[in-house]
Backbone atoms as SQL, in Angstrom:
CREATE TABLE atoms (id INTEGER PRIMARY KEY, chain TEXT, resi INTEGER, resn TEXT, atom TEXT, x REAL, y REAL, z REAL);
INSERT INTO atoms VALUES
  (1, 'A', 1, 'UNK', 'N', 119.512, 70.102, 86.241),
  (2, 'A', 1, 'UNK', 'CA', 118.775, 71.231, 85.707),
  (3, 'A', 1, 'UNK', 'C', 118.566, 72.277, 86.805),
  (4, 'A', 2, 'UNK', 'N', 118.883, 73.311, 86.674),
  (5, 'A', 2, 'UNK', 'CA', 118.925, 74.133, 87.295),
  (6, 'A', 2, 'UNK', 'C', 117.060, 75.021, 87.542),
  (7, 'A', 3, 'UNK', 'N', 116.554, 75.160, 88.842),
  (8, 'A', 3, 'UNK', 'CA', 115.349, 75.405, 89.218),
  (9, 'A', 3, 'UNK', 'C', 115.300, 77.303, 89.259),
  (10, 'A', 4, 'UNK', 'N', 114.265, 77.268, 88.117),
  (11, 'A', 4, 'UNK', 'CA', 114.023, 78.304, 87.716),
  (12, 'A', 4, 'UNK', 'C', 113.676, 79.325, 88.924),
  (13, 'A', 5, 'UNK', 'N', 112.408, 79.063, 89.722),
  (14, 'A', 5, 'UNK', 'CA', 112.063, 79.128, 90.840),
  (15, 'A', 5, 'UNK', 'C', 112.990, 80.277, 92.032),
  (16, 'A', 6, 'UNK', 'N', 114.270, 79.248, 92.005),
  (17, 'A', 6, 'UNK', 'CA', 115.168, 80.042, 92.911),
  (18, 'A', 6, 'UNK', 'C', 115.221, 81.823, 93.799),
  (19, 'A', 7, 'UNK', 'N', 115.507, 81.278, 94.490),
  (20, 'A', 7, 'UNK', 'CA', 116.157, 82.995, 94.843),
  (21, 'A', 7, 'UNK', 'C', 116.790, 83.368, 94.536),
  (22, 'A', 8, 'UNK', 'N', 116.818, 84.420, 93.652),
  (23, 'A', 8, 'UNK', 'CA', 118.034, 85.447, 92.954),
  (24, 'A', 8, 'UNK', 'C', 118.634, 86.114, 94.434),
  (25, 'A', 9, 'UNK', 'N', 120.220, 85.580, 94.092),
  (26, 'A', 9, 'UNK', 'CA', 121.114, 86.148, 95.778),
  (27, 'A', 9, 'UNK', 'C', 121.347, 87.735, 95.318),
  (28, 'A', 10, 'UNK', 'N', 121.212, 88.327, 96.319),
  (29, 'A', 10, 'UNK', 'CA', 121.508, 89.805, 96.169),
  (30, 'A', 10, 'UNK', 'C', 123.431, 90.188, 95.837),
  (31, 'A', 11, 'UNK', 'N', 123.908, 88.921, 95.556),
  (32, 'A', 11, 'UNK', 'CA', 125.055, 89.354, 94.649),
  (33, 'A', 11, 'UNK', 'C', 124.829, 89.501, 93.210),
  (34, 'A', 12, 'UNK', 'N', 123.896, 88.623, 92.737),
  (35, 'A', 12, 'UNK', 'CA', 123.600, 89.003, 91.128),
  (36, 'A', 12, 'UNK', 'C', 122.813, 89.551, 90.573),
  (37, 'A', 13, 'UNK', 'N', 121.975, 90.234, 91.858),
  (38, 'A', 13, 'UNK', 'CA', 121.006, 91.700, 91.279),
  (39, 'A', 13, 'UNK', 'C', 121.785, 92.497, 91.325),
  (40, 'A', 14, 'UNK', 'N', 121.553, 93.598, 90.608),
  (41, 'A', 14, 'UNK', 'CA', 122.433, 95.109, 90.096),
  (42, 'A', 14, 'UNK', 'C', 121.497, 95.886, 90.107),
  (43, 'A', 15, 'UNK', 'N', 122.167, 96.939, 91.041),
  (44, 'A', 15, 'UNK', 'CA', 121.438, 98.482, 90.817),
  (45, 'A', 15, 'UNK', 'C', 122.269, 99.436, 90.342),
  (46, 'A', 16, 'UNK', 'N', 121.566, 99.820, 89.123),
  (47, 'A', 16, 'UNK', 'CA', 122.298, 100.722, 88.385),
  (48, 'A', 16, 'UNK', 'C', 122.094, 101.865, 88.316),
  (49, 'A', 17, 'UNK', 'N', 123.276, 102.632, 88.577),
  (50, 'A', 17, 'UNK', 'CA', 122.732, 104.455, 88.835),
  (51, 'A', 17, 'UNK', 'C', 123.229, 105.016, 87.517),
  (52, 'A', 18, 'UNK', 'N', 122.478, 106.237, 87.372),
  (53, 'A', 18, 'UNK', 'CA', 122.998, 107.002, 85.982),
  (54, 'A', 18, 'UNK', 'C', 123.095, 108.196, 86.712),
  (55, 'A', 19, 'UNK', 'N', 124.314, 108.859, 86.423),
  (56, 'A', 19, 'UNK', 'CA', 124.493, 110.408, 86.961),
  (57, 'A', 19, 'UNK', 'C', 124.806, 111.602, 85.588),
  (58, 'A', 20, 'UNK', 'N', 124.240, 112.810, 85.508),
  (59, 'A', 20, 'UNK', 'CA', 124.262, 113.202, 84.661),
  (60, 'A', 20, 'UNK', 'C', 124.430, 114.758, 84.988),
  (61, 'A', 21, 'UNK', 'N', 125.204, 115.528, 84.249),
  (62, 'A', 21, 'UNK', 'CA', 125.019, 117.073, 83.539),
  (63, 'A', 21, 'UNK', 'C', 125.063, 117.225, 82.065),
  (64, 'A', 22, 'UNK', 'N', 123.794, 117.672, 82.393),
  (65, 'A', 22, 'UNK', 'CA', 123.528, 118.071, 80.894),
  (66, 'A', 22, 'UNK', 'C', 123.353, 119.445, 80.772),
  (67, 'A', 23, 'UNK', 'N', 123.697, 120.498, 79.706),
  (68, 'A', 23, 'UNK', 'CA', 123.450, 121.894, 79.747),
  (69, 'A', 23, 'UNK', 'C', 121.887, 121.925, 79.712),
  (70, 'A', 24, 'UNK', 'N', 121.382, 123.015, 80.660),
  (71, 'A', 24, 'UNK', 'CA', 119.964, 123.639, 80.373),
  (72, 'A', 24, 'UNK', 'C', 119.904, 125.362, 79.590),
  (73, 'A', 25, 'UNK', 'N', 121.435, 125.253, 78.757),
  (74, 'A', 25, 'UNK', 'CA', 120.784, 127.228, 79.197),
  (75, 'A', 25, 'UNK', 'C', 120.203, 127.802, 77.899),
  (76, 'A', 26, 'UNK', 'N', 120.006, 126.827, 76.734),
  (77, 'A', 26, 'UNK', 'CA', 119.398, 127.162, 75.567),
  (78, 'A', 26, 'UNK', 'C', 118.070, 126.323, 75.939),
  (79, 'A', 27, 'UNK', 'N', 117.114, 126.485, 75.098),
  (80, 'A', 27, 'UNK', 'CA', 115.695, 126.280, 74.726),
  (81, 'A', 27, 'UNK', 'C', 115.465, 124.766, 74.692),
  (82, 'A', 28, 'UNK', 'N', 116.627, 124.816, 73.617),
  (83, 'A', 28, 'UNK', 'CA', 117.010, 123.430, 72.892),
  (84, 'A', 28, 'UNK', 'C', 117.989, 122.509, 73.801),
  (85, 'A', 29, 'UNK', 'N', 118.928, 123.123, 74.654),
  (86, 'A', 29, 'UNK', 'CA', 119.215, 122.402, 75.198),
  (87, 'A', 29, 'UNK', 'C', 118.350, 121.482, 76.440),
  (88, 'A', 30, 'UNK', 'N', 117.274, 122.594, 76.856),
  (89, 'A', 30, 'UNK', 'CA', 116.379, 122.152, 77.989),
  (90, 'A', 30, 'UNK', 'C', 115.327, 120.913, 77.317),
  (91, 'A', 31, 'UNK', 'N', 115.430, 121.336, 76.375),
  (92, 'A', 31, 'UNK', 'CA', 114.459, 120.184, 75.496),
  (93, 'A', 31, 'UNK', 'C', 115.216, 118.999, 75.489),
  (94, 'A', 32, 'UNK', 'N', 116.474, 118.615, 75.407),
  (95, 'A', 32, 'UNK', 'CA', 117.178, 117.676, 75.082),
  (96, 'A', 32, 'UNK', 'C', 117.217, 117.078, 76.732),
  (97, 'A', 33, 'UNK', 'N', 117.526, 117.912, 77.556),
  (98, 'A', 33, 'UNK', 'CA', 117.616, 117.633, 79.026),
  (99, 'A', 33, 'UNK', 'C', 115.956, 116.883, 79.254),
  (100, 'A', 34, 'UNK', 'N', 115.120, 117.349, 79.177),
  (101, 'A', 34, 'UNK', 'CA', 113.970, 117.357, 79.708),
  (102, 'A', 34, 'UNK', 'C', 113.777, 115.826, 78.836),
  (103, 'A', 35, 'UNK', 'N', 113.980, 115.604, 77.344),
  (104, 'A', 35, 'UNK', 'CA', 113.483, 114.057, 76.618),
  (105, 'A', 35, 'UNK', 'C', 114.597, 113.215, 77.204),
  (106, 'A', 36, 'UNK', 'N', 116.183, 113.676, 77.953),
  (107, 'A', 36, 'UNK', 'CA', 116.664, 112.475, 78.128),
  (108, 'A', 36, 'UNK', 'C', 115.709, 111.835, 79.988),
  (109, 'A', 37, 'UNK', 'N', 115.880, 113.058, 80.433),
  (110, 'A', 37, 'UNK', 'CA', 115.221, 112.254, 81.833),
  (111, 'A', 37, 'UNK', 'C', 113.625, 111.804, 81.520),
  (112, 'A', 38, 'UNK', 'N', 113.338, 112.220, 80.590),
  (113, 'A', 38, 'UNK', 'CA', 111.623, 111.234, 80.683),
  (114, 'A', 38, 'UNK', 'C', 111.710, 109.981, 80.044),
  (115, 'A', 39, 'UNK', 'N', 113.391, 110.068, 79.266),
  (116, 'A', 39, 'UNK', 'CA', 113.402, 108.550, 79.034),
  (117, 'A', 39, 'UNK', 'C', 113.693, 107.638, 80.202),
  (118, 'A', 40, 'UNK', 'N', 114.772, 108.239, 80.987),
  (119, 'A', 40, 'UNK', 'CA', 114.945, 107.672, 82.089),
  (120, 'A', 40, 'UNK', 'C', 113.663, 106.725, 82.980),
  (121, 'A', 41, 'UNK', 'N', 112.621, 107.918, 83.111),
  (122, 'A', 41, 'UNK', 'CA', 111.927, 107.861, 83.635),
  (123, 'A', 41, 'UNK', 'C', 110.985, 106.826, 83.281),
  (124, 'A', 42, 'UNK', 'N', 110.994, 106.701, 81.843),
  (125, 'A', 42, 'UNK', 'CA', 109.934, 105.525, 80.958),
  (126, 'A', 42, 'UNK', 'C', 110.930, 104.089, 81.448),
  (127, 'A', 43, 'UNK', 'N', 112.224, 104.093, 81.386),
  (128, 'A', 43, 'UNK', 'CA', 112.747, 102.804, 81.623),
  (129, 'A', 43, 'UNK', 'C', 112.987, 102.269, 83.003),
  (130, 'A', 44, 'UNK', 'N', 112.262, 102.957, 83.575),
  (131, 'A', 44, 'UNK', 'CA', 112.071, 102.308, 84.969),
  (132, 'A', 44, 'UNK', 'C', 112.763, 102.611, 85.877),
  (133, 'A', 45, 'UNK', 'N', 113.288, 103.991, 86.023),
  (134, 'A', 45, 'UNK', 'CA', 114.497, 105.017, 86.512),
  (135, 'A', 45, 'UNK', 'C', 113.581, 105.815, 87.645),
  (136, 'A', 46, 'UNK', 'N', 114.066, 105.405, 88.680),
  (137, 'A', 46, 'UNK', 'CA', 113.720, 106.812, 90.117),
  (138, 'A', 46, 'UNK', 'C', 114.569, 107.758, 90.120),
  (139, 'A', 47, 'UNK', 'N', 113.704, 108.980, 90.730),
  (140, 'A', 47, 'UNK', 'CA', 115.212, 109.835, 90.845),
  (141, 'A', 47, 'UNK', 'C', 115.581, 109.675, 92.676),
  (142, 'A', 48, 'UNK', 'N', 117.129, 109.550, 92.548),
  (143, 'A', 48, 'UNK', 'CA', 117.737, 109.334, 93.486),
  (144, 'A', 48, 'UNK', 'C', 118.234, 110.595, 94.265),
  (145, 'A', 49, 'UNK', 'N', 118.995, 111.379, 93.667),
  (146, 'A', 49, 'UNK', 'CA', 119.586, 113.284, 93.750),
  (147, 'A', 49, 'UNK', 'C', 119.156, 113.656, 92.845),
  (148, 'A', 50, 'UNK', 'N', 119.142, 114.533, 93.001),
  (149, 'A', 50, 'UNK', 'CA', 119.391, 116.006, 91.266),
  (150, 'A', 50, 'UNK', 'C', 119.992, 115.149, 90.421),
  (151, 'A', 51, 'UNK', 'N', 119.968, 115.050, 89.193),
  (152, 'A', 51, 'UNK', 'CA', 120.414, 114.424, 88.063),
  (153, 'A', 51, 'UNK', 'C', 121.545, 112.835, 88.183),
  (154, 'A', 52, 'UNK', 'N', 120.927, 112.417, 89.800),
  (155, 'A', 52, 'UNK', 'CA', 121.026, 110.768, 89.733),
  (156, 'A', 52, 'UNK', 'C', 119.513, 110.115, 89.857),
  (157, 'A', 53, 'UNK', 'N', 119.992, 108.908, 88.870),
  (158, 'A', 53, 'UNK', 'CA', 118.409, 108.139, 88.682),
  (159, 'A', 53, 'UNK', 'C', 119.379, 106.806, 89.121),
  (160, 'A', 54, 'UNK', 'N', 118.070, 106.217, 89.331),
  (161, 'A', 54, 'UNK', 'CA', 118.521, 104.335, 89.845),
  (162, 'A', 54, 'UNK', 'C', 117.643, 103.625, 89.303),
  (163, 'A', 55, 'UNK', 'N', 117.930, 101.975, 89.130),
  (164, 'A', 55, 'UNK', 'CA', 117.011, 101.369, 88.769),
  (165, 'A', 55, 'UNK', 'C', 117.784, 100.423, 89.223),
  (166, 'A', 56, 'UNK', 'N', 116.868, 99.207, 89.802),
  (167, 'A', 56, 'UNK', 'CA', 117.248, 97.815, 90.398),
  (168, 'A', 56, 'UNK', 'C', 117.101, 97.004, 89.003),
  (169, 'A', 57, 'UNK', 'N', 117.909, 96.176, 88.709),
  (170, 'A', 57, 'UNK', 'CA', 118.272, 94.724, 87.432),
  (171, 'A', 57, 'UNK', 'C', 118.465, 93.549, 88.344),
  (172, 'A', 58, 'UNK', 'N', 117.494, 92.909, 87.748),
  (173, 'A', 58, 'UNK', 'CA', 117.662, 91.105, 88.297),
  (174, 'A', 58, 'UNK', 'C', 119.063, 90.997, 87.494),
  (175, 'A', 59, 'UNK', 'N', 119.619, 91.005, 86.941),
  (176, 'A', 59, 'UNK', 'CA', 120.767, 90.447, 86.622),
  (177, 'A', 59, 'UNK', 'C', 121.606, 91.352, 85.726),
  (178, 'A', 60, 'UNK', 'N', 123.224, 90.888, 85.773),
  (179, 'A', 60, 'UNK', 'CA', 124.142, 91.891, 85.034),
  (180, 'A', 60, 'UNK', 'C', 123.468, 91.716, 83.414),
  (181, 'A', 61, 'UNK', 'N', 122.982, 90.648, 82.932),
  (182, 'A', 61, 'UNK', 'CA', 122.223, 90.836, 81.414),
  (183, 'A', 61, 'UNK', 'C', 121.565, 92.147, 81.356),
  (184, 'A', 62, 'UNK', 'N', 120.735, 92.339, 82.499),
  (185, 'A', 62, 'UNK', 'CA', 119.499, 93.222, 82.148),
  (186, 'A', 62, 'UNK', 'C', 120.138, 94.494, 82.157),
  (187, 'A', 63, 'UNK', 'N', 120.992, 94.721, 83.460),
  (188, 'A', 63, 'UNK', 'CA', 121.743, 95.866, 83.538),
  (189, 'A', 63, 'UNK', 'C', 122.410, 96.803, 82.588),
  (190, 'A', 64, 'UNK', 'N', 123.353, 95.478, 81.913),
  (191, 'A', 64, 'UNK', 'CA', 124.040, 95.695, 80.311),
  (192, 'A', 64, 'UNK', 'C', 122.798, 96.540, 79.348),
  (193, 'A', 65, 'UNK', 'N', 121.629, 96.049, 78.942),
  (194, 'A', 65, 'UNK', 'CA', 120.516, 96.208, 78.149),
  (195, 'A', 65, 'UNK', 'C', 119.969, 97.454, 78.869),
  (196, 'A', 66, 'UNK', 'N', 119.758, 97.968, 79.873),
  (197, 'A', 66, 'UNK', 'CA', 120.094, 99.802, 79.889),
  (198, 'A', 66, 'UNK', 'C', 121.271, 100.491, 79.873),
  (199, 'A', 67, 'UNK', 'N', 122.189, 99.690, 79.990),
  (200, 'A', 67, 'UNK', 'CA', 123.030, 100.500, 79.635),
  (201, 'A', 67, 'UNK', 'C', 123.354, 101.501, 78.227),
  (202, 'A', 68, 'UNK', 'N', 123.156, 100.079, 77.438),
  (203, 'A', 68, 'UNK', 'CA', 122.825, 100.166, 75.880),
  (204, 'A', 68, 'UNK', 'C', 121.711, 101.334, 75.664),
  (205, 'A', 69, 'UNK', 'N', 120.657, 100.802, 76.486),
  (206, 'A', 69, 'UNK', 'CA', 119.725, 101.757, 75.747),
  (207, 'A', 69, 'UNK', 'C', 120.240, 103.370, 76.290),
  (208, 'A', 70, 'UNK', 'N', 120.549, 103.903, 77.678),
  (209, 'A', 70, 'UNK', 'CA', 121.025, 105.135, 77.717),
  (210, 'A', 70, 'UNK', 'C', 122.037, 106.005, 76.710),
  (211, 'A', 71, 'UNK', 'N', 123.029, 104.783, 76.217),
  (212, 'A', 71, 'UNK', 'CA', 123.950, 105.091, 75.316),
  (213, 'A', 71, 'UNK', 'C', 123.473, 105.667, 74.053),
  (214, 'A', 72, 'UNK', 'N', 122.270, 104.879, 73.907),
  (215, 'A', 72, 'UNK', 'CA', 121.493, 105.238, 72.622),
  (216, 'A', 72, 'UNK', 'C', 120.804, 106.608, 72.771),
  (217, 'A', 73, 'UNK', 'N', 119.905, 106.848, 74.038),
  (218, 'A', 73, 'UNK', 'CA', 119.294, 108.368, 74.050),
  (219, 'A', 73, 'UNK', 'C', 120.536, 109.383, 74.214),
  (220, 'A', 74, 'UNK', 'N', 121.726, 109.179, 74.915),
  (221, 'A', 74, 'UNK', 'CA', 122.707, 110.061, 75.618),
  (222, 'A', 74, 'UNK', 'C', 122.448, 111.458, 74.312),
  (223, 'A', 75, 'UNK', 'N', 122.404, 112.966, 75.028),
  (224, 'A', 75, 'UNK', 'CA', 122.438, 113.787, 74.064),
  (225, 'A', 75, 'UNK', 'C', 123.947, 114.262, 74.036),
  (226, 'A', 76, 'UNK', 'N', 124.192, 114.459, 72.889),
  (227, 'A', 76, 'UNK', 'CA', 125.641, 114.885, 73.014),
  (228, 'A', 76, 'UNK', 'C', 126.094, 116.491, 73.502),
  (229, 'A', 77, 'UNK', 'N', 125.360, 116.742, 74.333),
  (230, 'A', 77, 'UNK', 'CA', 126.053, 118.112, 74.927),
  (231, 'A', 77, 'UNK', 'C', 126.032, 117.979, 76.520),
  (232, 'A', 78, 'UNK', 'N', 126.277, 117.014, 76.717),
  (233, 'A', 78, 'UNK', 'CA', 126.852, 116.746, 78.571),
  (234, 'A', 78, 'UNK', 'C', 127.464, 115.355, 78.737),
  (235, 'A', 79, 'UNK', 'N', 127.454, 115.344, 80.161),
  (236, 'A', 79, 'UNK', 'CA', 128.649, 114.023, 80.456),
  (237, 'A', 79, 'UNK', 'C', 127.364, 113.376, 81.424),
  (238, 'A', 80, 'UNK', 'N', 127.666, 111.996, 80.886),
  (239, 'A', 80, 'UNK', 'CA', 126.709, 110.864, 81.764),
  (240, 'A', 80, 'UNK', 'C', 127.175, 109.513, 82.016),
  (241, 'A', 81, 'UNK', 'N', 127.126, 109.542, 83.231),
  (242, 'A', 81, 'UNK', 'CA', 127.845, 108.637, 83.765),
  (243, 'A', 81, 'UNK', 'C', 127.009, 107.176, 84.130),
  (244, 'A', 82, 'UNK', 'N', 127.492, 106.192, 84.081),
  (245, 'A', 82, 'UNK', 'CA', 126.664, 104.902, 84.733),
  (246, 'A', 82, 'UNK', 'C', 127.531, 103.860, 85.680),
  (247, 'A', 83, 'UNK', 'N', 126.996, 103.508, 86.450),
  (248, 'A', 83, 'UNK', 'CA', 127.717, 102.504, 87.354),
  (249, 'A', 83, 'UNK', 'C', 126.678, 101.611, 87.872),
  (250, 'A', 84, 'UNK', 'N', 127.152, 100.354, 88.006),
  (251, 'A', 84, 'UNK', 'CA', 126.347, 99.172, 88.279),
  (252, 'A', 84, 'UNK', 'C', 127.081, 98.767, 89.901),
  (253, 'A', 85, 'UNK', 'N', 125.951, 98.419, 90.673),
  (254, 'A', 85, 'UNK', 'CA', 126.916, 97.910, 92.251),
  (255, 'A', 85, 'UNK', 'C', 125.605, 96.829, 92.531),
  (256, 'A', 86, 'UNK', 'N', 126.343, 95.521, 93.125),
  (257, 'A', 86, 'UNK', 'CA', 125.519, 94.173, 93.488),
  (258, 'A', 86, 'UNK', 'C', 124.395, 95.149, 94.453),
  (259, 'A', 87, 'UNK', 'N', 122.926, 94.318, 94.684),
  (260, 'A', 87, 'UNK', 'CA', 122.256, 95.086, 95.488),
  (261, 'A', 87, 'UNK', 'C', 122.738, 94.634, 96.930),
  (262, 'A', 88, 'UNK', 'N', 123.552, 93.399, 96.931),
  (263, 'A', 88, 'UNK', 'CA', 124.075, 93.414, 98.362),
  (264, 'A', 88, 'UNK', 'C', 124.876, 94.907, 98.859),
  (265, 'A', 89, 'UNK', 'N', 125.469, 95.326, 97.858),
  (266, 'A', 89, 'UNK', 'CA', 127.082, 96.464, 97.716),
  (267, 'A', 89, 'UNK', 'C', 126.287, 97.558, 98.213),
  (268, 'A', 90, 'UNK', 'N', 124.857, 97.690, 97.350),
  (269, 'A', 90, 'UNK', 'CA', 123.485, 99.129, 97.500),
  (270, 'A', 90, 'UNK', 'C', 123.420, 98.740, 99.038),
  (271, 'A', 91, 'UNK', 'N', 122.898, 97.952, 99.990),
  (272, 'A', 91, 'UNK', 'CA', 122.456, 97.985, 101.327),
  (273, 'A', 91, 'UNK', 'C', 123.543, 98.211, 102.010),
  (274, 'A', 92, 'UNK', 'N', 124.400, 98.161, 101.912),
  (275, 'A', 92, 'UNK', 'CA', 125.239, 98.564, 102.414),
  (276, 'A', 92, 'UNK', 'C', 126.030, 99.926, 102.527),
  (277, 'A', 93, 'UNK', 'N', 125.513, 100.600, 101.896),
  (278, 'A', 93, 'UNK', 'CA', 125.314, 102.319, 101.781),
  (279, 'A', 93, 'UNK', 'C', 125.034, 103.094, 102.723),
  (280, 'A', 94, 'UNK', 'N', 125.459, 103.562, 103.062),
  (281, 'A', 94, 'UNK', 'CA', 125.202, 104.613, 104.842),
  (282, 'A', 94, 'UNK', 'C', 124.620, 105.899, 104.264),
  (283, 'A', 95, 'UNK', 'N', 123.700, 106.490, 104.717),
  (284, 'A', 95, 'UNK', 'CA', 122.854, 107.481, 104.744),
  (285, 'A', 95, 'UNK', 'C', 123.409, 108.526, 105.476),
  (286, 'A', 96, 'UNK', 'N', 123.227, 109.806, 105.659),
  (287, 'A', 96, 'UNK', 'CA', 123.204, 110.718, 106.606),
  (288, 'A', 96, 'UNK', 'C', 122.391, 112.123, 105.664),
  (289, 'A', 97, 'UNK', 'N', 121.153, 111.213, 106.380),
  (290, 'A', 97, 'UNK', 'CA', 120.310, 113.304, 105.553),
  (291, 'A', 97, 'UNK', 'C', 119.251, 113.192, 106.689),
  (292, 'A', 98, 'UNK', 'N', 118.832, 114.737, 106.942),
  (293, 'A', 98, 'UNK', 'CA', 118.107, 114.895, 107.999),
  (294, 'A', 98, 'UNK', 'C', 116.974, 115.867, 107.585),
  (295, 'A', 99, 'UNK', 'N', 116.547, 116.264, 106.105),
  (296, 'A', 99, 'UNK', 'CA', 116.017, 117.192, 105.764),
  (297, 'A', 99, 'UNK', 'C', 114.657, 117.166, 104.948),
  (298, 'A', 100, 'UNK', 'N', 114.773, 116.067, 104.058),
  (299, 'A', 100, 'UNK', 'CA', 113.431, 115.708, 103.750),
  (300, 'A', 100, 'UNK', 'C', 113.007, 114.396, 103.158),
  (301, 'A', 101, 'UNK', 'N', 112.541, 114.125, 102.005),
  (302, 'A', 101, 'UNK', 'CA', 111.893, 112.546, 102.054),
  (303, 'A', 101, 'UNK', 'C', 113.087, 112.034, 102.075),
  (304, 'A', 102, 'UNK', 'N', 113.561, 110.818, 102.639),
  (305, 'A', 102, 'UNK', 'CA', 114.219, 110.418, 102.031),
  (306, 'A', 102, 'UNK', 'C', 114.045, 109.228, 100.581),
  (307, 'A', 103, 'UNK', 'N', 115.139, 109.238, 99.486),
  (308, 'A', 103, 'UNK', 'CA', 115.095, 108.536, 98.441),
  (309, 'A', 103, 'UNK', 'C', 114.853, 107.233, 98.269),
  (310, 'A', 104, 'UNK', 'N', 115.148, 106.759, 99.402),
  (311, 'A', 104, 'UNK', 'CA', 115.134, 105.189, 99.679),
  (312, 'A', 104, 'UNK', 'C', 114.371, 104.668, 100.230),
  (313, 'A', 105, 'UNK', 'N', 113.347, 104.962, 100.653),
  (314, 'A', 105, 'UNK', 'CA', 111.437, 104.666, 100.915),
  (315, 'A', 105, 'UNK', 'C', 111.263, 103.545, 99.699),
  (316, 'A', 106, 'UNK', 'N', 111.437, 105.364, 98.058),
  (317, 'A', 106, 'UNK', 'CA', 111.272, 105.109, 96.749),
  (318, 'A', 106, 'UNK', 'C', 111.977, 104.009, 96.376),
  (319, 'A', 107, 'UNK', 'N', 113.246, 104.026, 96.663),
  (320, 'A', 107, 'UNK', 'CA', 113.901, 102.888, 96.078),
  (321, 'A', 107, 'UNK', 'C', 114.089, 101.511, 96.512),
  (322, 'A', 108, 'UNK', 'N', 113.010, 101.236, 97.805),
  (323, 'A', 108, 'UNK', 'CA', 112.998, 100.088, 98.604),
  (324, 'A', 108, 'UNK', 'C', 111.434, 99.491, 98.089),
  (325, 'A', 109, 'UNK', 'N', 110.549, 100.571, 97.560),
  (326, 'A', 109, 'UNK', 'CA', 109.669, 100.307, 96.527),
  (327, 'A', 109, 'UNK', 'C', 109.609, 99.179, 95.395),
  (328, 'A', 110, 'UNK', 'N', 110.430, 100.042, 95.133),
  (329, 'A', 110, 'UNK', 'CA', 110.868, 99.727, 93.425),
  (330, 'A', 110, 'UNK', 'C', 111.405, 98.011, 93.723),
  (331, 'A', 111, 'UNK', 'N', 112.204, 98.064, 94.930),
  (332, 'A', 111, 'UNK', 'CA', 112.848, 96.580, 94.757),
  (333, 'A', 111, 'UNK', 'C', 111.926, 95.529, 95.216),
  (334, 'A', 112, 'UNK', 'N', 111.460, 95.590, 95.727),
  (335, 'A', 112, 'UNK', 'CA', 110.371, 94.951, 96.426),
  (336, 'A', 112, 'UNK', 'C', 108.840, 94.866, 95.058),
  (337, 'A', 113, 'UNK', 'N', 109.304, 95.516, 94.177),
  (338, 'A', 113, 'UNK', 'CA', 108.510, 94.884, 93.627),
  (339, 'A', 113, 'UNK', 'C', 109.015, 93.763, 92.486),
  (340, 'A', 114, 'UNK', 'N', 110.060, 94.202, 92.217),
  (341, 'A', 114, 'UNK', 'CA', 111.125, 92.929, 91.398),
  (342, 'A', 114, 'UNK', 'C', 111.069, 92.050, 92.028),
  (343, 'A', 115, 'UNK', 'N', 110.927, 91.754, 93.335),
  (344, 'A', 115, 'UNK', 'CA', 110.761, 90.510, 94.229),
  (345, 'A', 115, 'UNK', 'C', 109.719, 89.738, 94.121),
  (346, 'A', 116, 'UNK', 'N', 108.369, 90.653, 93.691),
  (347, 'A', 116, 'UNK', 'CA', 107.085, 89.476, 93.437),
  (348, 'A', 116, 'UNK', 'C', 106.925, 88.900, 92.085),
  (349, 'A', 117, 'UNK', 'N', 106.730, 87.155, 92.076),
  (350, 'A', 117, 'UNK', 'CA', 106.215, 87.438, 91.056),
  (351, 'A', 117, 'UNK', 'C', 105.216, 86.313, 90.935);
């Protein structure tokens, strides 16, 4: 029987980024822009850049299950992209910004709290 307990190895956590353009230059389009990122934002989405969000998944299940759900808000007047990388694949990411917060304070947050439980 396998012990629930365990340490999840940072090969089978997933951090999943969503990258997006969406038009802002109608009313309606800003409205559509503005309800897809507060969904983002409700499902447990940081923002990473300008129209990249992240979110850490204990596992490719969970990952799959936003995926789904983005698919479901996606508005149909832009292109949105998703990609999943092991969180071992994420630390391993090289930085070079010298200008202001950096994103990954936030997103070392976020993981660290998937870690307690």
């Amino acid at each position: 029987m396998r012990n629930i307990n365990a340490k999840v190895s940072g090969y089978r956590k997933m951090v999943l980024f969503v990258m997006f353009d969406i038009s802002t230059e109608t009313k309606k389009d800003l409205e559509k822009y503005r309800k897809f990122r507060k969904k983002l934002l409700d499902f447990g989405f940081i923002m990473f850049q300008y129209s990249v969000y992240v979110r850490f998944c204990n596992s490719l299940v969970i990952a799959q299950k936003y995926e789904k759900k983005i698919e479901d808000i996606a508005p149909t007047n832009g292109s949105i992209r998703i990609m999943k990388i092991t969180e071992s694949q994420y630390s391993n990411m090289i930085t070079i910004e010298n200008y202001r917060e950096k994103p990954e304070e936030k997103v070392a947050q976020q993981g660290q709290t998937f870690m307690v439980f």
